[in-house]
KOLNUDREN-669922 format. One line per 10 residues: number of its first residue (from 1); for each residue x, y negated, z negated of C-alpha. Coordinates in steps of 0.001 Angstrom, whole numbers. Each point is the difference from the previous one (the first is absolute). Layout:
<pts>
NUM) X:Y:Z | ...
</pts>
This chain:
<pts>
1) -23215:-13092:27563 | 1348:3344:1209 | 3435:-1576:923 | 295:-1615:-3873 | 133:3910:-1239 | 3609:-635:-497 | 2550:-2907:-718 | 1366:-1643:3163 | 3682:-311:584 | 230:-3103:-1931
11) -3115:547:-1849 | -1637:-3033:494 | -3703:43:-452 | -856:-3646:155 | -3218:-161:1839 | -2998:-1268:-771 | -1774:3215:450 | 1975:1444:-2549 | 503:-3036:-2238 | -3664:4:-63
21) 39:3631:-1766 | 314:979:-3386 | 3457:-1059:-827 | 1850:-30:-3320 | 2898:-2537:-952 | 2920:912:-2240 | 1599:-2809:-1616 | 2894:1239:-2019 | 65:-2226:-3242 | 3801:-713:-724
31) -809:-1495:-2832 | -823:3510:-1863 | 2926:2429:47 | -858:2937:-1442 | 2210:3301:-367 | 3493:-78:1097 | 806:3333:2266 | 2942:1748:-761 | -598:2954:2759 | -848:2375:1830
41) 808:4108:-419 | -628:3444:829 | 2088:3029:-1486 | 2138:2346:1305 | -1681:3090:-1506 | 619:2414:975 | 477:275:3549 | 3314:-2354:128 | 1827:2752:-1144 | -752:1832:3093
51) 18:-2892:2718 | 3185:-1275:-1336 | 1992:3214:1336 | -1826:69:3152 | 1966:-1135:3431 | 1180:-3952:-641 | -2568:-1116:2817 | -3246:1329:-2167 | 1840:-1811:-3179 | 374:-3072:2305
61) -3498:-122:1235 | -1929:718:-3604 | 2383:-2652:-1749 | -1024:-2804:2985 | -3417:1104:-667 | -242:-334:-3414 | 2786:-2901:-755 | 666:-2401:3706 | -674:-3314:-423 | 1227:-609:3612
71) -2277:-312:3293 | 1018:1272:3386 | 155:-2187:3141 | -3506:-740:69 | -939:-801:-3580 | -1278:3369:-1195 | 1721:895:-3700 | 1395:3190:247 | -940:663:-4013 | -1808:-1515:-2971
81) 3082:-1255:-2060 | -542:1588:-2952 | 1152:-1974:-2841 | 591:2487:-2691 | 688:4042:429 | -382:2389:-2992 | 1820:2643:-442 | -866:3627:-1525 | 2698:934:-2876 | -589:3721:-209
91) -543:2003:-2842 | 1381:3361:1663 | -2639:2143:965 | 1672:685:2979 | 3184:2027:-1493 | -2649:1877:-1576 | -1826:1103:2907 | -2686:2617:170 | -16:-403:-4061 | -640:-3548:-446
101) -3427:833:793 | -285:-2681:2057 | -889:-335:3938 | 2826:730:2310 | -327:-3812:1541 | -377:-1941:-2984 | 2992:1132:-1884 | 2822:-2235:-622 | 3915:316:-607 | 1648:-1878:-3645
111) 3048:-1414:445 | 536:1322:-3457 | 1478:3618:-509 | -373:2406:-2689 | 3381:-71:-1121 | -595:-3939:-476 | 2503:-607:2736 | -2030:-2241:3259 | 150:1253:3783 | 154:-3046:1842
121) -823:2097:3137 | -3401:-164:-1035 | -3108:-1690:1351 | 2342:-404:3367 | -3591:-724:2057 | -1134:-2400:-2495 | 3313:-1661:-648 | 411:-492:4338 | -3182:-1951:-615 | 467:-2116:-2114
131) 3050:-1053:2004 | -1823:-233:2991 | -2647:-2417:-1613 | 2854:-2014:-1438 | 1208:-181:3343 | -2982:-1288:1396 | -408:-3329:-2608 | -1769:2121:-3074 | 1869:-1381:-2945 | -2447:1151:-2623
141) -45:3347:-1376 | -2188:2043:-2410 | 995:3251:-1561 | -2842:2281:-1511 | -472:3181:-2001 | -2682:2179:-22 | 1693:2269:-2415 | 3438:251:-2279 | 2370:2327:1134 | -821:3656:-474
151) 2720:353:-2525 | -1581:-2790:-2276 | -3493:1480:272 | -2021:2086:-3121 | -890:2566:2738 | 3084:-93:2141 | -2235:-377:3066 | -609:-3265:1949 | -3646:148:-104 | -2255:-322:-2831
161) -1885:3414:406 | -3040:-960:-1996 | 1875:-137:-3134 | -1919:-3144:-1688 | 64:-3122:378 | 3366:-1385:-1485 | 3651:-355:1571 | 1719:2915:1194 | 2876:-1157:-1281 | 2340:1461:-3028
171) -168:-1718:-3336 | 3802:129:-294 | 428:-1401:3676 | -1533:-2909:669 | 3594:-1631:-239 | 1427:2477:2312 | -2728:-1241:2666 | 1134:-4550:-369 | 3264:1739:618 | -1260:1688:2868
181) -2026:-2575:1441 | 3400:-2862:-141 | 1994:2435:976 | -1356:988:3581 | -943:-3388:567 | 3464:-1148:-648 | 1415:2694:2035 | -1831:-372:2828 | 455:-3926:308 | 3640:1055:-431
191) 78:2127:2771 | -2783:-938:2622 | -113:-3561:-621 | -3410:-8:-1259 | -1184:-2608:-3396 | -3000:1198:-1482 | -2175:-2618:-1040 | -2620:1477:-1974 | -142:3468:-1741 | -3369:1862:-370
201) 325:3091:-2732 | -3311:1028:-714 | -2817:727:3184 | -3404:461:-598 | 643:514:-3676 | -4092:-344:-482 | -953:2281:3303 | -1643:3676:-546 | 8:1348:3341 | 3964:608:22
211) -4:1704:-3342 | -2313:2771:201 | 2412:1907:2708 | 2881:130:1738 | -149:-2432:3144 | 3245:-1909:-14 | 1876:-1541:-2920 | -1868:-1959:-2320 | -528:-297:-3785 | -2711:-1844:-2335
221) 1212:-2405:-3049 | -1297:-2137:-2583 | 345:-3724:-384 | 2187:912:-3088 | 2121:2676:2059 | 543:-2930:2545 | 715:-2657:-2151 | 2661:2638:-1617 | 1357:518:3357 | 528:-3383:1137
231) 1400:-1391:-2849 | 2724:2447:315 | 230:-601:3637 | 71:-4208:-239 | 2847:540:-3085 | 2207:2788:3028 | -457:-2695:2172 | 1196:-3067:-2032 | 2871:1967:-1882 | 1187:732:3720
241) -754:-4034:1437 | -2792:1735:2269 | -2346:-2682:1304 | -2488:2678:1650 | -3654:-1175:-1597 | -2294:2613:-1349 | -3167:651:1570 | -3021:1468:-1885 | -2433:1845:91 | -1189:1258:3102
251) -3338:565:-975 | -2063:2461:1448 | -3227:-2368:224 | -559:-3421:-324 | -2432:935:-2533 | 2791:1705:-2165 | 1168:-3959:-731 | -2644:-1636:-1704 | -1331:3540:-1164 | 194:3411:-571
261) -1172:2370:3763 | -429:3685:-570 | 2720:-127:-2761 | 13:-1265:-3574 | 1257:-3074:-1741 | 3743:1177:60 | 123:-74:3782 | -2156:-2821:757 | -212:-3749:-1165 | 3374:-899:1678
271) -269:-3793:497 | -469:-752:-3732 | 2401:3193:-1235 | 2646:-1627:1811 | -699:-3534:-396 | -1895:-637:-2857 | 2193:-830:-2827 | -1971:1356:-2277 | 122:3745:1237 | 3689:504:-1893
281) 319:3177:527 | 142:-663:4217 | 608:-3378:178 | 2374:-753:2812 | -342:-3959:604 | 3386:-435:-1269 | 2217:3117:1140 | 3226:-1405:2342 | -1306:483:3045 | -2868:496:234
291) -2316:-2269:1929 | -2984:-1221:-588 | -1254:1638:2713 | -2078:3509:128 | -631:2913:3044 | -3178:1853:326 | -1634:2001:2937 | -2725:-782:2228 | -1293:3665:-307 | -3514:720:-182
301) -1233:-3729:-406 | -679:-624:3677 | -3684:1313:215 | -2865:-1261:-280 | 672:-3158:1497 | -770:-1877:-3312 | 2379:1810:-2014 | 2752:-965:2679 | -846:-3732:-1002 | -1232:476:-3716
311) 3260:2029:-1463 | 2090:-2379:1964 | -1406:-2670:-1984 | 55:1715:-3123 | 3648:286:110 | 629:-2877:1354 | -1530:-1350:-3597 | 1072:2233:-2155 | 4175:-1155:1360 | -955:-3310:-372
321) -1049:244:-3808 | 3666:1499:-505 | 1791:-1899:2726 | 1293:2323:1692 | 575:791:3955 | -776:2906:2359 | 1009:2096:2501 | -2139:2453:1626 | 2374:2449:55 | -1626:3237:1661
331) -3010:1222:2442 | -611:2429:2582 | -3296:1641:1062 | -1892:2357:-2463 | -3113:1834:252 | -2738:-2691:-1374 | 1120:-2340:3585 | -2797:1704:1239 | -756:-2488:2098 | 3261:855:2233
341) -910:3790:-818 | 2358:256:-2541 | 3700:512:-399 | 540:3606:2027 | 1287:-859:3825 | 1927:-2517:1202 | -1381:-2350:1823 | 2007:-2269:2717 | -2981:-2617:224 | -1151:-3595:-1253
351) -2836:2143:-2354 | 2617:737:-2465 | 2033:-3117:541 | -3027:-2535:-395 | -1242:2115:-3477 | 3615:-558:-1128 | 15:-3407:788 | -3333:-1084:-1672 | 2119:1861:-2826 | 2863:-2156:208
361) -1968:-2888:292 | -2191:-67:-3154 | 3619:1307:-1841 | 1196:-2996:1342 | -3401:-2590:-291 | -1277:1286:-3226 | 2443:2031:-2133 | 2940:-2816:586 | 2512:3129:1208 | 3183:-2067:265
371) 1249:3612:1741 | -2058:3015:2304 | 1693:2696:283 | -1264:3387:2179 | 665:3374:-634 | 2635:1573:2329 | 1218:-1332:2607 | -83:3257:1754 | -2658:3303:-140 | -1436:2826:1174
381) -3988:763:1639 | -950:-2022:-3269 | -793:-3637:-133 | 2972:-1300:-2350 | 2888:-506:2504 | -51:-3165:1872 | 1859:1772:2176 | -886:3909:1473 | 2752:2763:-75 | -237:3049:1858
391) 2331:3160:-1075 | 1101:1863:3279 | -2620:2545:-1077 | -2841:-2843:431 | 1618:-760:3834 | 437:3723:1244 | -3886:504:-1170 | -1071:-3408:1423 | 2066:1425:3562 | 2628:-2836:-493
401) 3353:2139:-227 | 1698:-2959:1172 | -660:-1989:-3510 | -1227:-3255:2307 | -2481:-1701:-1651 | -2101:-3383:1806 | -716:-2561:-2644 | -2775:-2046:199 | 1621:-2962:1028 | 399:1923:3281
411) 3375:-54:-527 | 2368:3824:92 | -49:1349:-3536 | 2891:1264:-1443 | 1908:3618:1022 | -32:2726:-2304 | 3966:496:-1120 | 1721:3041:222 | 2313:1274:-3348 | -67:2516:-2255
421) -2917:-1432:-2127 | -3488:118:1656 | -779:-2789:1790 | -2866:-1506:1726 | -1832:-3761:1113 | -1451:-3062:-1788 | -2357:-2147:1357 | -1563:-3293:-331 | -3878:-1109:-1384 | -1868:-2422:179
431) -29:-145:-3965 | 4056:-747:480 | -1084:-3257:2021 | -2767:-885:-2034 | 2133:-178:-3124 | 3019:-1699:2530 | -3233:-3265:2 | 942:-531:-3298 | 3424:952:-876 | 1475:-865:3450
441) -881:-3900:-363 | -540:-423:-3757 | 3388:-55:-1089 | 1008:531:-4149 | -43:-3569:-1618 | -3596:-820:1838 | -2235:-1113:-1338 | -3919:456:518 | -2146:-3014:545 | -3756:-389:-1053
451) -2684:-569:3069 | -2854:-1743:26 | -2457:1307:2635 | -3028:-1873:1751 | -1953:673:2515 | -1060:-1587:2726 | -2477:-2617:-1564 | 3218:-817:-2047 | -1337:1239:-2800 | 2397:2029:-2167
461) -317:4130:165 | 538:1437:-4108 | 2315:2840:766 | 148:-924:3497 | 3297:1550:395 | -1114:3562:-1170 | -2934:1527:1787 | 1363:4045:-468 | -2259:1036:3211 | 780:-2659:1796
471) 2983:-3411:94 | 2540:224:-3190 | 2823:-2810:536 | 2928:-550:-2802 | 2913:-2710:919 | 3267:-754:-1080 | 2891:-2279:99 | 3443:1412:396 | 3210:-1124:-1603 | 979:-1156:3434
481) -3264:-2463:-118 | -1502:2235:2380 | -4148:908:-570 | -1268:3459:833 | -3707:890:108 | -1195:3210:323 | -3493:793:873 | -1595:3464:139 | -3009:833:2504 | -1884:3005:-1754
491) -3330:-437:2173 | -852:1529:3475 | -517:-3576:1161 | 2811:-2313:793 | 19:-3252:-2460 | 1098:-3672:298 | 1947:-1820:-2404 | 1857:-3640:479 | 3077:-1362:-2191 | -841:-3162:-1144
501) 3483:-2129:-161 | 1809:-70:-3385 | 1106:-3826:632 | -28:-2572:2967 | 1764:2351:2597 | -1568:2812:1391 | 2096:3239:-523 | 569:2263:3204 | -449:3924:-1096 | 1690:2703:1562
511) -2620:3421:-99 | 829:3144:-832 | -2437:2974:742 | -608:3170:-930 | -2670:2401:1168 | -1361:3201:2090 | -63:-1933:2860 | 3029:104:2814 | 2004:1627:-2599 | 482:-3680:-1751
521) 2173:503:-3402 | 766:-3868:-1347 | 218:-578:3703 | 765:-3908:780 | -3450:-1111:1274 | 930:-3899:970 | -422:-2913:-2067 | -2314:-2469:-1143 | -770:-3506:-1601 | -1345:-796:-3211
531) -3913:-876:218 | -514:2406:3311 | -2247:2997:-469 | 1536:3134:403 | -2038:3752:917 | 941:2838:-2503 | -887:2828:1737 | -1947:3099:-1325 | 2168:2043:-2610 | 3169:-1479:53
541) 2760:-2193:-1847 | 1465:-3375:1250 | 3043:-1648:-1790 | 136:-3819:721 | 3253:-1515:-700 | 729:-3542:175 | 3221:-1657:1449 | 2655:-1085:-2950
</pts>
């Protein structure tokens, strides 16, 4: 069996010595649509700011990374397609330098000045990147806050600083900041191009670790300081004809919806604050738009394994008693994924891409996320960029004065660029691909599709398409009519799975692959017909997609 280890060319594994195994079969019901997917995102905090003034070829090769939905001459996508980029509106902790007590890297420019006058030079990195993913077919775009600007704030400082747990925000400007907020969207759609969909004010307006010191810009609120906030922000919007739709709230925690998580009542219980009628003092259900629709954090829900499941499932009911969507709107790894040792050093491998993948697929399976949306896009030796920058002070100590860089594709990394700013390397991870399985082929508009599993007495599997050590499968069907089915290997041992057909013809799948082996990221592995069994090999990620 030594030459089954891993798929074949075409990845055929029809005979009856392997038909005789243990073999599961997937067949996608589509006669049970469940949540429509709106996207896929990452941020461009804070990094962007940086990469987006480095030499044009780095820019070129980060955007293809992050955005391409195009294939080179044999097949292999050169990106994941992201379908949705959010963007970092500063607060302006960066004109303040050394005394807005925040860390050097994390700081942020405001388009806003004190003099109430706007510098439209601002954000330049950011602002080439949001160009470059519009280039690239990104036509959705998010906008987010993690603070008001400085000159709005009670303590005139971006960051919280411990000083309680309510907005840092002035009683007598909460106006100023709607007009802030339409403003720089307006101006820079005026002047870059770029329509922002959705607005996000508030960030982690329930979280506890960001207020009690000064890591980057950030600032607690109540449900009543946010309902202020946005009902000033939806009446800016409509008084100017603004169609951007208001996102809330960003939650910390999962647990922070249904609840109240190492906080009190007045920063927990969003779902029915928001949506429940009754709770006057916060009800949004009928503010001009806003949708029906709420963000929260994957955060410190992932571990132990029935907690990943069980909170999932918990919000997923508690959305449905309001009707109302959800996106899973941020994750990276923190210090309880012990089981990948935790969020400090990168790592390039499939052990951080197949824990992040279980993630997105119980976000996806059990929580109904209609969007999953990472971190940023880009980071340092910590495991929250899908992508790994190195400053030129990284490459002279790692010997590499040249700024070349191998990713693991095998492929040349990117050259360091040479200006007046410093200026290093970025390269690729196999937590990039991993994500590319799902927002490469599943396309906004798709929707997932129930499976029924059974094995191979034919009798049916309960949860057969989530084992979270071993074969998770979700599927879709595309606006286009195409069907996508992703299915995760988290085992040592390579697994067998069939497609049953979804009518009388048998569809043909294309196979994507990603994994440590031969440097494979989405890599086109062949094809294959409904009904034959296919090898997933030890710890890694195939993407079936079927023919239009």
């Amino acid at each position: 069996m030594k030459k089954w280890t891993y798929l074949l060319p075409a990845a055929l594994l029809s005979s009856s010595l392997l038909q005789a195994q243990n073999t599961l079969t997937y067949r996608i019901d589509t006669t049970q649509p469940q949540q429509t997917i709106d996207c896929f995102s990452a941020s461009d905090a804070w990094s962007m700011n940086r990469i987006g003034l480095w030499a044009d070829s780095v820019q070129q090769q980060v955007a293809d990374w992050l955005f391409s939905q195009q294939n080179d001459d044999k097949g292999q996508p050169l990106g994941i397609g992201l379908s949705m980029w959010r963007f970092n509106l500063g607060a302006g902790s960066a004109e303040q330098g050394e005394a807005a007590q925040i860390n050097r890297s994390t700081r942020t420019e405001c388009l806003l000045n004190a003099d109430g006058t706007y510098d439209w030079t601002k954000q330049a990195g950011q602002r080439n990147f949001l160009r470059l993913a519009k280039e690239r077919g990104v036509d959705q775009f998010l906008a987010f806050l993690n603070s008001p600007p400085v000159y709005f704030t009670q303590n005139g400082l971006a960051t919280n600083t411990g000083r309680g747990g309510t907005y840092n925000l002035k009683e007598d400007c909460y106006d100023d900041f709607a007009r802030f907020i339409a403003t720089a969207l307006q101006g820079i759609e005026e002047r870059d191009g770029i329509h922002f969909n959705y607005i996000s004010p508030v960030n982690e307006p329930d979280g506890h670790w960001n207020w009690l010191g000064p890591k980057q810009e950030g600032t607690p609120a109540t449900d009543r300081e946010i309902a202020r906030a946005i009902r000033l922000i939806s009446k800016e919007f409509v008084d100017r004809g603004m169609t951007t739709q208001i996102i809330l709230p960003e939650a910390s925690d999962y647990r922070c919806m249904w609840g109240t998580h190492q906080t009190d009542w007045q920063r927990g219980y969003h779902i029915p604050a928001f949506f429940c009628p009754d709770s006057t003092a916060t009800y949004l259900g009928d503010t001009p738009l806003v949708p029906r629709l709420m963000a929260a954090h994957s955060y410190w829900t992932t571990t132990p394994l029935n907690n990943l499941r069980g909170f999932r499932e918990r919000l997923r009911k508690e959305m449905e008693r309001f009707d109302v969507d959800f996106w899973q709107s941020e994750i990276c790894i923190m210090g309880n994924d012990e089981e990948i040792g935790g969020g400090g050093g990168y790592d390039f491998t499939m052990k951080t891409a197949l824990y992040v993948a279980r993630v997105i697929h119980h976000d996806l399976r059990f929580a109904n996320a209609r969007s999953w949306q990472w971190w940023r896009a880009v980071g340092g030796d910590y495991k929250d960029g899908l992508l790994r920058e190195y400053s030129q002070r990284e490459l002279r100590r790692a010997g590499r004065n040249e700024g070349r860089t191998r990713g693991d594709n095998g492929r040349s990394g990117i050259e360091s660029a040479t200006s007046s700013e410093e200026t290093g390397a970025v390269r690729d991870s196999k937590l990039l691909w991993a994500l590319g399985n799902y927002s490469r082929f599943i396309r906004p508009k798709a929707v997932r599709l129930a499976i029924e599993t059974r094995d191979k007495q034919n009798r049916v599997v309960a949860d057969g398409d989530t084992d979270p050590t071993g074969l998770m499968a979700t599927a879709y069907r595309n606006a286009d009519g195409s069907l996508v089915m992703v299915v995760i290997n988290y085992a040592n041992a390579a697994g067998r799975v069939q497609i049953a057909p979804t009518g009388t013809a048998k569809e043909t799948w294309k196979m994507f692959r990603t994994s440590d082996e031969n440097n494979e990221h989405i890599t086109p592995v062949g094809s294959v017909r409904s009904g034959k069994v296919v090898e997933i090999p030890a710890r890694s990620i195939v993407t079936l997609v079927s023919a239009k």
